[in-house]
N, C-alpha and C positions, 0 to 999 in steps of 0.2 A: 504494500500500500504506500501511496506519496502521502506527503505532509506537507500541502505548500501554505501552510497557516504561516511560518515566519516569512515569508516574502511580503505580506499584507501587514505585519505589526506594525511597522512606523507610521503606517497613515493613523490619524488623528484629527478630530476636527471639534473644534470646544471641550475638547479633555476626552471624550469619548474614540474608540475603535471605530474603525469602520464593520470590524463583527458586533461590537455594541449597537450599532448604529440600524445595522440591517435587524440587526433581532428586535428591537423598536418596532420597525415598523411594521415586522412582520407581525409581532404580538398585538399591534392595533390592528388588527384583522384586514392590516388590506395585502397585497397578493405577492405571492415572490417579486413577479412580475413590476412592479411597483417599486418595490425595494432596488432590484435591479437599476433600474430609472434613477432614480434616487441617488444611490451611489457612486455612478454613473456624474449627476448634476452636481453632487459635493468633492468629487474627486475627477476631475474633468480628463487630467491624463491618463486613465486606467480605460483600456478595452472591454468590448461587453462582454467576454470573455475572464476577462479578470473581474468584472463585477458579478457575473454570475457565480464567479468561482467563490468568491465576498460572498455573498450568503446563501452560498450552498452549504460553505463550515459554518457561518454563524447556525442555520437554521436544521441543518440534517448532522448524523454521526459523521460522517462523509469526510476526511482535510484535503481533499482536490476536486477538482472535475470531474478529472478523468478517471478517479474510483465510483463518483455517481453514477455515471453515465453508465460505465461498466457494470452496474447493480442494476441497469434498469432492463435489458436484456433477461436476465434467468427472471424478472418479473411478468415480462411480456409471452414470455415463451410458458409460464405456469399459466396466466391468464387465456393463452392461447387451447392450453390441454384442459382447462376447465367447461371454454368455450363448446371443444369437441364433445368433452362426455356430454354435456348438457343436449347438444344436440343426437347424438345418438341417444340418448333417453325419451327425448321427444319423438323420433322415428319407433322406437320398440313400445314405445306408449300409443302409437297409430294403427 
């Protein structure tokens, strides 16, 4: 697994992280997505890739991207084999 949580420390902005920062706004219910934005607007040199990586660790177990990402895959592929049985249930129920 990466750790790219210390490449993000130094930002700061009114005493706060930018993992502080994102878990904020995450916790007022509005959207990663948003947050993203956000980070984005308070840290203008970082890509939207570095901001999503920004609170991907604030907001999941996750300290990269590219271990997200890599988790969403075996998610997809399980909700995929749910899908099937589901439907072959419904054919043997016909």
């Amino acid at each position: 697994m990466k750790n790219n949580t210390v490449k993000y420390l130094h930002l700061e902005r009114d005493g706060k992280s930018a993992f502080e920062i994102a878990e904020e706004i995450t916790a007022a219910a509005i959207t990663p997505l948003y947050a993203i934005k956000k980070i984005r607007e308070i840290f203008p040199h970082l890509s939207l890739m570095e901001s999503k990586e920004i609170v991907i660790i604030a907001t999941t177990k996750y300290k990269s991207l590219y271990d997200y990402q890599g988790s969403l895959l075996p998610d997809l592929e399980e909700f995929g084999r749910i899908l099937d049985e589901e439907e072959i249930y419904k054919k043997l129920r016909e």
